[in-house]
C-alpha positions in Angstrom: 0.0 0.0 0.0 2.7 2.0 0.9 4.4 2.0 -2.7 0.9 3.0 -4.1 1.1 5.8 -2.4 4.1 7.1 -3.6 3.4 6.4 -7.2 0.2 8.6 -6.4 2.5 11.3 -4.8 5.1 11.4 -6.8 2.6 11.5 -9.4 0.9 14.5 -8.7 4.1 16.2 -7.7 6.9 15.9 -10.5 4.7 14.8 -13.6 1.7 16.6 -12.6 3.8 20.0 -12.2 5.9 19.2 -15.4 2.5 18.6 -17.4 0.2 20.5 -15.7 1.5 23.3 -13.5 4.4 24.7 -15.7 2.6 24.6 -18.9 -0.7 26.8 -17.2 1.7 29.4 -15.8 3.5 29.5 -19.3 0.3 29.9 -21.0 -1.1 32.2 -18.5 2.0 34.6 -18.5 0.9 35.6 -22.0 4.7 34.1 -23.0 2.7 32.8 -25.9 4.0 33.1 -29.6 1.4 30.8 -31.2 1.5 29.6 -34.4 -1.9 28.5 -36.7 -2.2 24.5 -37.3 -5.8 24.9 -37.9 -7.6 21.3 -37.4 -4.7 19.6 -36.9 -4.2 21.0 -33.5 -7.0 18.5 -32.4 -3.9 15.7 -32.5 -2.7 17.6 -29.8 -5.5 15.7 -27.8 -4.7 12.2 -29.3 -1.3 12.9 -28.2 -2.2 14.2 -24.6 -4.2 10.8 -24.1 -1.8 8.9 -25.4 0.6 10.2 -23.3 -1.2 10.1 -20.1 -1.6 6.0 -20.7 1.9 5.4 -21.8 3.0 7.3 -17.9 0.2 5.7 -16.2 0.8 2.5 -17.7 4.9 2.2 -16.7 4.0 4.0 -13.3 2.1 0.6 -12.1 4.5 -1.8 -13.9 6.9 0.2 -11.5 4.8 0.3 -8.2 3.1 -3.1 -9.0 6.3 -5.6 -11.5 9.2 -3.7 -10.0 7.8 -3.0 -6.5 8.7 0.6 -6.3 7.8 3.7 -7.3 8.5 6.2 -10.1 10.5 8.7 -7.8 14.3 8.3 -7.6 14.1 8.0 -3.4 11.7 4.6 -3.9 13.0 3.2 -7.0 11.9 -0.3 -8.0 13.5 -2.9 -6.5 13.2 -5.5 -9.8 14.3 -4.3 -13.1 10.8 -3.4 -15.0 11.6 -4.8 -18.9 8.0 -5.6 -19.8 5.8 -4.3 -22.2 6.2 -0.6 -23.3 9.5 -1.1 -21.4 10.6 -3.7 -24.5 10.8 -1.4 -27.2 11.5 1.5 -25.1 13.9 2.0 -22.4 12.1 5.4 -20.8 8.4 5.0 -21.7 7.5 6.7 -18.5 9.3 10.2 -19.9 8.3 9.4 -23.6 4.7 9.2 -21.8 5.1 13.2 -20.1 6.7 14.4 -23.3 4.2 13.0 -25.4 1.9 15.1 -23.5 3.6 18.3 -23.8 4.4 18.0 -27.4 0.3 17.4 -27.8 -0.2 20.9 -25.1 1.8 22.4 -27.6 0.0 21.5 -31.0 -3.8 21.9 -28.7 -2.7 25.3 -27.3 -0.3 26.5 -31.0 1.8 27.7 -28.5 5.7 27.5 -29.2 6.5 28.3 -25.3 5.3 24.9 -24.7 7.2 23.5 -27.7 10.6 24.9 -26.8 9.2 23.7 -22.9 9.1 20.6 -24.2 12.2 20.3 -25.4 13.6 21.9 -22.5 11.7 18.9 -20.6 13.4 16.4 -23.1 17.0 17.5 -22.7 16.5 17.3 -19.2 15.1 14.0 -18.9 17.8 12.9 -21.6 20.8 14.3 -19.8 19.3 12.7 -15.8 18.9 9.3 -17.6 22.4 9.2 -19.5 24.4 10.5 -15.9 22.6 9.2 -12.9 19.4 7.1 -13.9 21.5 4.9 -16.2 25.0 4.3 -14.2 22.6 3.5 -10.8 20.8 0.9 -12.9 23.9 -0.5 -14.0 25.4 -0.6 -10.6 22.1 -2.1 -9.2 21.1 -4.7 -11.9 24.7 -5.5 -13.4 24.8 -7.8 -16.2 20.8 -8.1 -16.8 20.8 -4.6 -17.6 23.6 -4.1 -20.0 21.9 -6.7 -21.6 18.6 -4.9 -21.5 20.1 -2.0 -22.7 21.8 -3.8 -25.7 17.9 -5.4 -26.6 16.1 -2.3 -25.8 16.8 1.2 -27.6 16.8 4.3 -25.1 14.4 6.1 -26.8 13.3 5.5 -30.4 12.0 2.0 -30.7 13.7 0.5 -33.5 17.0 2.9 -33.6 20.5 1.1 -33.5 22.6 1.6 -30.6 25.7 3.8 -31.3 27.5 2.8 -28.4 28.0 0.9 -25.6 26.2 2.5 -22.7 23.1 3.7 -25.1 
């Protein structure tokens, strides 16, 4: 029950304020420069849903497969590699930028787009320097050889080297 919890927590706290908080005050501050997709910017919606399920999804494969939570403090305590996790290594942050990109096309706003790469570079450079060294020193051999199965974030794109 405990690790529920914090899934629900951390939740509300880190993705909730990444997806929700930042991009209201961003939009709010009148930061705008929006752009015209007409129609199109309905796939923004599609993409916010999608999204949503990809983070929701990976968040209880951590708290319920890996018996942990999403939040660094209360990692898993087995290594998640199911599902979404087999042709993507980070699901859970493909999940939260999947909905900012589709804020950004709903809302034609390019604050949220150039948010959302902020978000990406971010995510990209924690995973590469702590997320991925810890899991290596945690899981050893079963997750280099996830990470040689298992593409860090494109499914389908070759590995260019040895840690990625």
């Amino acid at each position: 029950m405990r690790v529920i919890f914090g899934t629900v927590i951390f939740t509300i706290l880190v993705p909730g304020s990444v997806t929700v908080l930042v991009p209201y005050l961003l939009l709010a501050s009148g930061l705008g420069c929006f752009y015209d997709i007409g129609g199109f910017r309905f796939i923004g919606i599609v993409l916010i849903i999608l999204g949503a399920a990809f983070y929701f999804w990976t968040a209880s494969d951590f708290t319920f497969a890996g018996k942990g939570t999403p939040a660094p403090i209360a990692p898993p305590k087995l290594l998640v590699s199911r599902r979404l996790y087999q042709v993507n290594r980070n699901p859970m942050y493909t999940g939260v930028l999947l909905v900012l990109l589709g804020e950004a096309m709903f809302f034609m706003s390019l604050a949220l787009l150039a948010y959302n790469i902020f978000v990406w570079l971010s995510f990209h450079l924690f995973v590469v320097y702590y997320e991925e060294p810890n899991l290596r020193k945690k899981f050893g051999v079963s997750y280099k050889e996830y990470c040689r199965a298992v593409p860090r974030w494109i499914p389908g794109l070759k590995r260019t080297n040895r840690n990625g």
